[in-house]
NUPARO-760094 format. One line per 2 residues: number of its first residue (from 1); for each residue x, y, z of C-alpha. Coordinates in steps of 0.05 Angstrom, whole numbers, plus 5000, padded with zeros to 4 digits. Example, Ala and Ser with C-alpha at 12.3 -4.5 7.8 and 13.67 -1.06 7.14 Angstrom:
<nodes>
1 = 5246:4910:5156; 5273:4979:5143
</nodes>
This chain:
<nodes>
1 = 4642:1544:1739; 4617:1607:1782
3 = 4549:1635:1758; 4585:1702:1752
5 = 4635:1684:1696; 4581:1644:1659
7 = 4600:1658:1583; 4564:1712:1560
9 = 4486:1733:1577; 4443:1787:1575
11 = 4498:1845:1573; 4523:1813:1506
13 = 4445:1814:1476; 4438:1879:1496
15 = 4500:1897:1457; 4484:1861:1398
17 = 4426:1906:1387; 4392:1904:1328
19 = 4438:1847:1292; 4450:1849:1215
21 = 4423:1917:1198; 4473:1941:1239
23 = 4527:1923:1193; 4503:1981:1150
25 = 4510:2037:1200; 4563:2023:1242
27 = 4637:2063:1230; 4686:2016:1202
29 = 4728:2016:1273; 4660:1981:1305
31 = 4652:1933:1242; 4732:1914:1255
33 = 4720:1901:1329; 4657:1863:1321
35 = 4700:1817:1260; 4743:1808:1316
37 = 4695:1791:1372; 4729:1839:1422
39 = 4671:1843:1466; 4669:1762:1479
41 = 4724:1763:1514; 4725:1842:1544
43 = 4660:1837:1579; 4628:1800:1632
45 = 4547:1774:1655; 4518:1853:1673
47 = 4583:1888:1657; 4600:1946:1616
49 = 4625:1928:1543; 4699:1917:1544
51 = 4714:1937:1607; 4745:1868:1626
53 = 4742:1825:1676; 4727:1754:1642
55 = 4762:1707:1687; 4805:1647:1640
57 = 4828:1585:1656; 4905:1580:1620
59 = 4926:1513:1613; 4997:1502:1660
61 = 4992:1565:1690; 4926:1591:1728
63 = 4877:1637:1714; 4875:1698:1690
65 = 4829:1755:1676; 4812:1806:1614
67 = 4825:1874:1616; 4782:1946:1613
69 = 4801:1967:1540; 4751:2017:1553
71 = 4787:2088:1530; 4790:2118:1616
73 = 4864:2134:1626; 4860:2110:1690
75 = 4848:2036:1689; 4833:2023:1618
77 = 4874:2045:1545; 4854:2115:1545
79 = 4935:2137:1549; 4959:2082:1494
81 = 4977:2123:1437; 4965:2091:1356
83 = 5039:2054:1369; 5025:2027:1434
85 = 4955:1997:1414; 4988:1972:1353
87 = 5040:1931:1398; 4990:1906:1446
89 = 4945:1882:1389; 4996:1854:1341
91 = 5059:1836:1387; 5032:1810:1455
93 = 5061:1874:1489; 5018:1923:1533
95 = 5046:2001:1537; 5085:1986:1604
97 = 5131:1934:1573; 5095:1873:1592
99 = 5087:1816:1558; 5006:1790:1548
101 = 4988:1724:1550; 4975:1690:1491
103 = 4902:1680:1513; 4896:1743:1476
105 = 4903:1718:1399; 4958:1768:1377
107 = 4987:1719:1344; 4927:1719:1294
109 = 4915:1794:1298; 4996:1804:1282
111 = 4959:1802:1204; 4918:1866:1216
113 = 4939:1922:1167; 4963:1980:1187
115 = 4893:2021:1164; 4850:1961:1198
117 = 4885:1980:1263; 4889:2059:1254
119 = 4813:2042:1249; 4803:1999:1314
121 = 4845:2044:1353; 4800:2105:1324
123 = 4738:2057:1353; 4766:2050:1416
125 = 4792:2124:1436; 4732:2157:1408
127 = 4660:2120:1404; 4674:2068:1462
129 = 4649:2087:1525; 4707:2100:1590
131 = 4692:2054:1645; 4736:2066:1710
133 = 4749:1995:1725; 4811:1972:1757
135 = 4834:1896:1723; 4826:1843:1769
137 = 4910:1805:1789; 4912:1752:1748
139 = 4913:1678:1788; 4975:1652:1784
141 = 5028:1631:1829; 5105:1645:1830
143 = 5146:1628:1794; 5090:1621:1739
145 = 5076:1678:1744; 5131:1704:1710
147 = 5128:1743:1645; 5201:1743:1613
149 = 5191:1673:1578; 5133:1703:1541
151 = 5189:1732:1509; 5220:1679:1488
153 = 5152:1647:1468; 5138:1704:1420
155 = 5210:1700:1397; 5205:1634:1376
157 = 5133:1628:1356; 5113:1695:1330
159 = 5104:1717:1258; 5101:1796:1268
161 = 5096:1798:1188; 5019:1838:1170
163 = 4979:1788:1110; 5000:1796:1051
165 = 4957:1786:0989; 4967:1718:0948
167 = 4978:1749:0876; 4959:1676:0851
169 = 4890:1675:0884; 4825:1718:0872
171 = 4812:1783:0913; 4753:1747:0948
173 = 4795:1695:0969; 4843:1742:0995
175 = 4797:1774:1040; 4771:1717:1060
177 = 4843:1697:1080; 4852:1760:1117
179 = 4792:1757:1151; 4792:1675:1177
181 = 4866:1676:1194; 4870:1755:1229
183 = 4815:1786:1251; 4769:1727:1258
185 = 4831:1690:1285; 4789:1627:1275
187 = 4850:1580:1282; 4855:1599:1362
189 = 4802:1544:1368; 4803:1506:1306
191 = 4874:1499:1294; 4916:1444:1349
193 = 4971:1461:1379; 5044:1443:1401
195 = 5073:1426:1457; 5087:1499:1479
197 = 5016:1516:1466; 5025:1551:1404
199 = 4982:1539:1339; 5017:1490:1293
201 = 4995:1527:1236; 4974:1603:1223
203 = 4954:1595:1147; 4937:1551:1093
205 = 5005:1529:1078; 5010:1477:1139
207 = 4958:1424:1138; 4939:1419:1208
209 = 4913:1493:1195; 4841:1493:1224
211 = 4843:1415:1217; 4806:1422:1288
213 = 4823:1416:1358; 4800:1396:1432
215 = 4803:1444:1482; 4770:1457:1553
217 = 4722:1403:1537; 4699:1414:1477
219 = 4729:1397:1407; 4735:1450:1351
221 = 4702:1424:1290; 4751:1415:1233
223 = 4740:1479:1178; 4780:1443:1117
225 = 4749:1396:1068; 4741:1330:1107
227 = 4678:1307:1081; 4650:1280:1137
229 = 4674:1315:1193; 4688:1382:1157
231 = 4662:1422:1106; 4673:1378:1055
233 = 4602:1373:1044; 4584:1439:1056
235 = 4575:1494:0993; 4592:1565:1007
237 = 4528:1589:1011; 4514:1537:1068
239 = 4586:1566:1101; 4547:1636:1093
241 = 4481:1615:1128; 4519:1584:1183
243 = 4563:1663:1198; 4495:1699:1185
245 = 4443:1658:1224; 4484:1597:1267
247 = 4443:1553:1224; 4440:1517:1156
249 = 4420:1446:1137; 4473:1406:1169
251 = 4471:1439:1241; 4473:1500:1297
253 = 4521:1534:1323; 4533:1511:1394
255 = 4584:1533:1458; 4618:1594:1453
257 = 4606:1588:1372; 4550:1623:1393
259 = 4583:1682:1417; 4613:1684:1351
261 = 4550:1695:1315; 4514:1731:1363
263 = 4568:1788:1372; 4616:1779:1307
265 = 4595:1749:1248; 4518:1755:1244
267 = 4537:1839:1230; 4588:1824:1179
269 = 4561:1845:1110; 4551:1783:1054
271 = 4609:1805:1016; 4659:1785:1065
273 = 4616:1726:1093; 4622:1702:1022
275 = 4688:1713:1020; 4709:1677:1078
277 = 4667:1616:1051; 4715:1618:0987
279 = 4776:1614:1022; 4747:1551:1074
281 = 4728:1519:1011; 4802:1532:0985
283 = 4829:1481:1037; 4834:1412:1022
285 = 4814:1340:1067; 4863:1317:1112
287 = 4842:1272:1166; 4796:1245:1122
289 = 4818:1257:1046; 4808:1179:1036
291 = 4746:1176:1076; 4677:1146:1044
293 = 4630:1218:1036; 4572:1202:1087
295 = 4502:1170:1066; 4436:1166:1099
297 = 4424:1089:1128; 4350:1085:1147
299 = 4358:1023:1191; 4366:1064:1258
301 = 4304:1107:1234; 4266:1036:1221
303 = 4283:1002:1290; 4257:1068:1324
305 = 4188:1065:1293; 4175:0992:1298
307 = 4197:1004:1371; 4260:0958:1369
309 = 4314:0989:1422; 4370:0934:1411
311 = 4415:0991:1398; 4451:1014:1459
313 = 4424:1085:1471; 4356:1069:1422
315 = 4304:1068:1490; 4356:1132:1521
317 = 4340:1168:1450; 4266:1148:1436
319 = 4250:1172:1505; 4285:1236:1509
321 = 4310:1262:1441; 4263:1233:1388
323 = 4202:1281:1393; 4253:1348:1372
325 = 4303:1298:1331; 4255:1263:1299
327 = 4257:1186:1291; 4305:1192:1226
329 = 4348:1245:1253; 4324:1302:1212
331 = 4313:1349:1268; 4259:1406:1249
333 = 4283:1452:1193; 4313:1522:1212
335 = 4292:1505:1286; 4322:1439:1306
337 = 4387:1417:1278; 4398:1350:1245
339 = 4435:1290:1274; 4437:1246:1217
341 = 4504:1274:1171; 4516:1328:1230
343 = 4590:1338:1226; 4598:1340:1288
345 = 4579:1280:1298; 4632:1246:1263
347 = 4684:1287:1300; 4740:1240:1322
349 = 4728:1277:1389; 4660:1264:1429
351 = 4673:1320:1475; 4633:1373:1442
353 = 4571:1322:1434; 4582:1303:1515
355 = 4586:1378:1540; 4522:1398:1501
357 = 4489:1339:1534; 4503:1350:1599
359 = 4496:1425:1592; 4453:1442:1542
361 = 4469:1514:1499; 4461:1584:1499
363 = 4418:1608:1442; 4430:1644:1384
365 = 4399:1714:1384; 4372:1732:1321
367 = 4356:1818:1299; 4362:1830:1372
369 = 4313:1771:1396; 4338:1696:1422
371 = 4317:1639:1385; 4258:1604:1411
373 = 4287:1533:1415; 4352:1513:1453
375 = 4391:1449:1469; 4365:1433:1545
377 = 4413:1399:1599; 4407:1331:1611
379 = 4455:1340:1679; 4403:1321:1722
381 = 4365:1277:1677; 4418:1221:1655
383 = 4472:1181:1693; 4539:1175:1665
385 = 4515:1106:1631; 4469:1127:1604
387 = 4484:1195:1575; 4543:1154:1542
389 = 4496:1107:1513; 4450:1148:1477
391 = 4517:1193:1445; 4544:1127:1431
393 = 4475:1114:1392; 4466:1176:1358
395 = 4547:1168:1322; 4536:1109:1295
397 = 4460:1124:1273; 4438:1144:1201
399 = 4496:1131:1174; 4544:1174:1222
401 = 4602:1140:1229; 4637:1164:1295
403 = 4664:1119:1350; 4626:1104:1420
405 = 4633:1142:1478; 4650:1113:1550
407 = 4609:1132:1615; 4676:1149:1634
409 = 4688:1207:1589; 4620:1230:1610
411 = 4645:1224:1685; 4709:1270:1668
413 = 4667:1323:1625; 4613:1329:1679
415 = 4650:1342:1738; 4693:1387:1697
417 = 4633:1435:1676; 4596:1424:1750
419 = 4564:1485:1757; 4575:1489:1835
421 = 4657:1477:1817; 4711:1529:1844
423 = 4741:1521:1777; 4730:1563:1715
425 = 4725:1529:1648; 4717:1561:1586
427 = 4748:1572:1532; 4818:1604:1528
429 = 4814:1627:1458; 4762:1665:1424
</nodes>
C-alpha cells in the first residue's frame, strides 16, 4: 500500500477540528455530511477536503479513485443542480449519465429524505470550499471497464424507495433506523454480501443485516445481538460511548472504524447517538442466538503469573503484550482496551485481530488532539509462527472462545498489507 493513499492522516485531524462541540455550531448540511462520513472517502494524506482522489481497490474490477465534490464547476459538482446531486447521491448516477460504482454507498444513501438532501446539497454549493482538481481515470481495464451493467446492477439490486417511518416502533428508534441504515450506511461494511457484490440485506427485516462481514482483510464486527461476538452484551449507553469516544469497557475502535469516529460520529449530538443505540439493540442474535453468553476463566490469567507458558502463544504474550494487556486481559481502563470478553475476539473471522497485529492502528483523535496510546506493529517484530501463536492464545484466553489462527493466514494478511506493495488495500466501503 503506497504511503500516499495511506487511510487518512493529518488533513483529516485538521478537519476534525475541535470534535464534539462542534456538533453545536455547525449548519445542519455540515452535521448531514459528517453523519455520512463524506470526507473519509473524498479526501486524501495533505489534500483539500473532498476534493477526491482516494485511490480503491474494487474487488473483480481494478481500482478506482474518488472524486472532487468540491462545488468548482470545472472539475468538481459546482454545475450539478438540486436534481442532479439528488441522482448521484441516491441512484448511482453522476450529471453526465454515468453510472457510479457502487463503491460509493448509494445504495444506503437511496434512504435520505428529500429535506436531508436539499440540506447536503445546500452544504456542498455554498460553505464547501472549490478546489480545481481534475479526478484521477479510474484503473481498470477493457472490457471492465465498462459502465452499462451498472445498470443492470442497480436495476436488479436497487431500492430507490426514501425510509419510511415504522408506525409500530418509537420515534427514537426510527431515527436511529434512518440514521444506521442511510446516512451512516453502516451495513456497507457490516452487512455480507452476494455473489454480485451487493448487500444481502439493507434493513432489519433480513437477518444477515449487519450480521458482519470480511472484507479487504479485515472482518466487520457483527452489530446485532450475538452475545459474544455482537452487541449482545453491550447496553446502549456502552453503544453511545463507543460513537462518542471509540471507547467503552469492552474495546476501541480500530481500522478505518477510526475514521468513523474521528470525522462522523464523535460530532453527532447524544440524541441521535442514543438513538442509533436503540435501534442496534432492536436486532436480535443470529450466528449465535444459542450461544453460551461469555464468562471470565482466570486459568490463562493464573498460568501467566506463576510463569507457566504451556499455552501456545503464553511466552509470545507475556513478552510482548502483557505489560499494556495486563496478565488477566483487562487492558488499562479508558486507555487500553480489554482482551478478555473483547468481541472481537470471538469473531468467527481472525482477520481483523491479524491486520492490527501486523500493523498496528491509527489513533483516535479526541476534541481535536490524538489519543496518547495506540496499537504498535508487530511487522517487524514477529514471524508468521509466531504472530499466529500468540492470536491463537489470546481467543481462547479468559474465557474467549474463538478458534486458532494458522501462520498461514498471517502469511496471506501480511503480504497483502506490505507497506512497500504496488497494491492498494483498503477498504471499499465506508
Amino acid at each position: 500500500m503506497n504511503r500516499s493513499v495511506t487511510i487518512l492522516s493529518l488533513a483529516l485531524i485538521v478537519f476534525c477540528g475541535t470534535g464534539l462541540a462542534q456538533s453545536e455550531t455547525m449548519s445542519r448540511g455540515e452535521y448531514l455530511a459528517r453523519a455520512g462520513n463524506c470526507v473519509a472517502c473524498h479526501t486524501v494524506e495533505d489534500g483539500a477536503p473532498f476534493a477526491g482522489g482516494l485511490k480503491m481497490h474494487v474487488p473483480m474490477l481494478g481500482s478506482i479513485y474518488t472524486t472532487n465534490i468540491t462545488p468548482d464547476p470545472e472539475t468538481g459538482i459546482g454545475n450539478y443542480s438540486l436534481e442532479d446531486f439528488d441522482n448521484a447521491m441516491r441512484l448511482g448516477v453522476a450529471k453526465d449519465g454515468h453510472n457510479l460504482y457502487p463503491a460509493m454507498p448509494y445504495p444506503s444513501y437511496a434512504k435520505i429524505t428529500e429535506e436531508d438532501m436539499q440540506a447536503l446539497y445546500d452544504y456542498f454549493m455554498k460553505e464547501v470550499k472549490p478546489v480545481k482538481q481534475a479526478n484521477k481515470a479510474n484503473e481498470i481495464e477493457s472490457p471492465q471497464d465498462a459502465r452499462w451493467p451498472l445498470s443492470i446492477w442497480n436495476a436488479l439490486m436497487l431500492d430507490e424507495d426514501r425510509y419510511s417511518a415504522d408506525a409500530s416502533q418509537t420515534e427514537a428508534w426510527n431515527r436511529g433506523a434512518y440514521l444506521v441504515q442511510g446516512l451512516g450506511h453502516c451495513g456497507a461494511c457490516h452487512t455480507p454480501r452476494g455473489i454480485m457484490m451487493q448487500e444481502k440485506a439493507m434493513d432489519e427485516s433480513r437477518p444477515e443485516f449487519l450480521s458482519g462481514a470480511a472484507l479487504d482483510h479485515w472482518y466487520a464486527s457483527s452489530l446485532n445481538g450475538d452475545p459474544n461476538s455482537g452487541l449482545g452484551r453491550w447496553s446502549e449507553e456502552d453503544i453511545v460511548a463507543f460513537l462518542k469516544t471509540g471507547k467503552n469497557r469492552f474495546g476501541t475502535a480500530f481500522g478505518t472504524m477510526v475514521e468513523v469516529v474521528n470525522n462522523s460520529t464523535s460530532f453527532m449530538t447524544d440524541a441521535d447517538l442514543q438513538a442509533m443505540a436503540v435501534y442496534l439493540k432492536s436486532l436480535p442474535a443470529v450466528k449465535e442466538k444459542d450461544a453460551t453468553e461469555y464468562q471470565y476463566n482466570s486459568d490463562a490469567t493464573e498460568k501467566l503469573r506463576s510463569f507457566d507458558f504451556s499455552d501456545t502463544g503464553a511466552r509470545v504474550y507475556y513478552q510482548n503484550c502483557v505489560y499494556c494487556h495486563s496478565n488477566d486481559g483487562s487492558g488499562q481502563t479508558s486507555y487500553i482496551p480489554p482482551l478478555a470478553g473483547n468481541p472481537v475476539l470471538m469473531d468467527p473471522d481472525p482477520s481483523s485481530l491479524i491486520n492490527i497485529t501486523l500493523n498496528g492502528s491509527l489513533r483516535i483523535v479526541s476534541h481535536g488532539q490524538p489519543e496518547p496510546y495506540d496499537m504498535p506493529a508487530y511487522r517487524l517484530m514477529l514471524d508468521d509462527q509466531e504472530l499466529a501463536d500468540v492470536v491463537t492464545f489470546i481467543r481462547g484466553a479468559w474465557g474467549n472462545s474463538g478458534a486458532p489462527v494458522s501462520p498461514e493466514a498471517v502469511a496471506t494478511i501480511r503480504a497483502a498489507t506490505d507497506v512497500e506493495a504496488d497494491d492498494v488495500v483498503v477498504l471499499r466501503m465506508k
